[in-house]
VEXZA-541301 format. One record per residue (C-alpha): residue number from 1; residue in one letter; chain; z, x negated, y. Coordinates in steps of 0.001 Angstrom, whole numbers. Each point is the difference from the previous one (the first is absolute). Layout:
BEGIN
- NUM,A,A,Z,X,Y $
...
***
This chain:
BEGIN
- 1,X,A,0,0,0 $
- 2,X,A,-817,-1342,3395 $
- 3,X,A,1872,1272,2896 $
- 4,X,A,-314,-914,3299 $
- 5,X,A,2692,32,2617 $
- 6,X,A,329,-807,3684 $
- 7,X,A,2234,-1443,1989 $
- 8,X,A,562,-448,3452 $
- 9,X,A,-3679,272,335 $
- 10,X,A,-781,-2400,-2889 $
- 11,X,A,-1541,1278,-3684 $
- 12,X,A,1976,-1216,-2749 $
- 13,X,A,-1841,326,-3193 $
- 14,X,A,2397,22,-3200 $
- 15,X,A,-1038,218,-3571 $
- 16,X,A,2586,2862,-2087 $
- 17,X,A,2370,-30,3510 $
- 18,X,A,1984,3676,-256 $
- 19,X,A,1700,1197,2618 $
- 20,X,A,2820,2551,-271 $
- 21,X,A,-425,3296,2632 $
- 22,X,A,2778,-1433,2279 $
- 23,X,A,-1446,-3462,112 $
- 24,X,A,-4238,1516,447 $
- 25,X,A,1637,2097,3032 $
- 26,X,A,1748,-3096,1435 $
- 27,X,A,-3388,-1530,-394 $
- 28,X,A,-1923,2415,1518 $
- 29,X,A,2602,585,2788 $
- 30,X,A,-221,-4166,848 $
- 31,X,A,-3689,32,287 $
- 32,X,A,-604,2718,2299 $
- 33,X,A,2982,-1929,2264 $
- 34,X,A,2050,3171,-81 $
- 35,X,A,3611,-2350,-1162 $
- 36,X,A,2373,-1124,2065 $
- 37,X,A,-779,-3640,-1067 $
- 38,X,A,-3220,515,1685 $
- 39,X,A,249,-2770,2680 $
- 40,X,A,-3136,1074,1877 $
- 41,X,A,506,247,3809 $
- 42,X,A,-3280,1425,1735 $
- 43,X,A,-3220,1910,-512 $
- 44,X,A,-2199,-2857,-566 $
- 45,X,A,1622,-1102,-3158 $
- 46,X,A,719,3259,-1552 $
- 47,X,A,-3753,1090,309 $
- 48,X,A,-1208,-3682,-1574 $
- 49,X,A,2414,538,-2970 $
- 50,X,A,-1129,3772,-502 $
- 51,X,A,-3198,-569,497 $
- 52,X,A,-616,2520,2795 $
- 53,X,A,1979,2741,1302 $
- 54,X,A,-1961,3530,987 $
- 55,X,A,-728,1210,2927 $
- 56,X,A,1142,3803,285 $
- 57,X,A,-720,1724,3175 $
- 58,X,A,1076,3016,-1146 $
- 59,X,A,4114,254,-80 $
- 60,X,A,2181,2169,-1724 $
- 61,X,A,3427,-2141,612 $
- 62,X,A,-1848,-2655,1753 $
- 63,X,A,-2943,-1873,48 $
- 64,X,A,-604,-1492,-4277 $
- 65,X,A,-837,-3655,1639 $
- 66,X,A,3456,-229,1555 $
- 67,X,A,2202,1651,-3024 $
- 68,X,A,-1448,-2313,-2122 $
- 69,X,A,1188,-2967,1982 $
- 70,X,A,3398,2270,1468 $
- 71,X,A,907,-302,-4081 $
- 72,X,A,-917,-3993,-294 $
- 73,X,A,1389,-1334,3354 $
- 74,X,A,3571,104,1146 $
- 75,X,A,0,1323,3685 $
- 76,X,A,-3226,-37,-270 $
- 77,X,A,-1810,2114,3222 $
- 78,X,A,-3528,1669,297 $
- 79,X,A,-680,-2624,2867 $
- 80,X,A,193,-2714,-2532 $
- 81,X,A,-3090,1345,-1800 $
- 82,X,A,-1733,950,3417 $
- 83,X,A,676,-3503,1360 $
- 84,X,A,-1303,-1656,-3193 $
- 85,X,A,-3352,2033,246 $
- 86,X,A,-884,334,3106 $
- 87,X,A,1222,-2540,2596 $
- 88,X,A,724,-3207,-2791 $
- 89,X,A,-3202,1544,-2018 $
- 90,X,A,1732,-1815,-3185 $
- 91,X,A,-752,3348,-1418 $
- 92,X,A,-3126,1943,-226 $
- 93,X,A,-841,3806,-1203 $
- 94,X,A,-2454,-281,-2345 $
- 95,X,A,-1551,3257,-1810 $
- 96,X,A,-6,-1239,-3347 $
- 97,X,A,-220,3058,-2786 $
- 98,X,A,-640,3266,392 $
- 99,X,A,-971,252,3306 $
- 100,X,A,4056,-1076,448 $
- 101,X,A,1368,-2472,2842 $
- 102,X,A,2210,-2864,-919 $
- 103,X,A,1721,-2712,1663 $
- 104,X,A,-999,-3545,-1611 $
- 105,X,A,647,-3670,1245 $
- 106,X,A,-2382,-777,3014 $
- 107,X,A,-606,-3163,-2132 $
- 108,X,A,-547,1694,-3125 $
- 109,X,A,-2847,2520,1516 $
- 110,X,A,-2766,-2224,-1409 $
- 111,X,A,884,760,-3580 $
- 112,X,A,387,3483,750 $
- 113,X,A,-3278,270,1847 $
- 114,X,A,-2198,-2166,-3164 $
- 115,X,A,2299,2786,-2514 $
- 116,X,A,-1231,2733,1808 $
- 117,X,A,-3626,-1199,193 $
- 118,X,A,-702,2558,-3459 $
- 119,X,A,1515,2804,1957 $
- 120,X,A,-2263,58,2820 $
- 121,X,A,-2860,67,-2401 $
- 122,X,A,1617,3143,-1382 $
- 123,X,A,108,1679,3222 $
- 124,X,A,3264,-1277,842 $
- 125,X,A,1419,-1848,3197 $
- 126,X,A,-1535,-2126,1739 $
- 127,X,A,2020,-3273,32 $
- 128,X,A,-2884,-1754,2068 $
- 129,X,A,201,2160,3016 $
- 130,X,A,3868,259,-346 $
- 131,X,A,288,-4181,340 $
- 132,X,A,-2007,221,2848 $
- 133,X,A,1941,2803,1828 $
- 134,X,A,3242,-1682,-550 $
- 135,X,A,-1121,-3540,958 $
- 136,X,A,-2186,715,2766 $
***
């Protein structure tokens, strides 16, 4: 049996590893940065680790984008995230699948953009014309 488990943002591939319930949920729990041990201070690093974090703009408690990182970041306010996009532009909305807009690392947007090359041929976003709107 081959499982594969991740940890802090790092796949760990194990050969007959088991995992009781407790232990898959403390996994699980870790990875998405939702523990207390999670040492992460500020938007920038909790989107790299994640991956991306979605763009919602339509709230129910609040705004996804920020409840994502409210749950990651101690004290963490929305002015964090708007500071990190749009006057340090260390992060960058993206729409990535599904029509859907994410936050990604400003210096990660070239492997988002050559990823989502096969979805503009499907009709998809344009990641061309969205580089050149945000860079411009």
């Amino acid at each position: 049996m081959l499982n594969i488990l991740y940890k802090g943002g790092v796949s760990l591939v194990t050969r007959g590893f088991h995992l009781t319930l407790e232990e898959a949920r403390a996994l699980v729990i870790y990875s998405q940065l939702l523990s207390e041990n999670s040492k992460l201070k500020n938007p920038i690093e909790v989107v790299c680790v994640l991956t991306e974090v979605q763009y919602d703009p339509n709230p129910v408690v609040s705004q996804n984008h920020y409840l994502v990182l409210w749950n990651r970041i101690p004290d963490f306010k929305e002015e964090d995230l708007d500071r990190a996009a749009y006057h340090e532009r260390t992060l960058i909305e993206v729409y990535a699948m599904r029509h859907n807009k994410f936050f990604v690392p400003t210096d990660e947007f070239i492997l988002y953009r050559k990823a989502t090359r096969q979805i503009r041929r499907w009709g998809g976003s344009d990641a061309d014309r969205e580089a050149k709107e945000c860079f411009s």
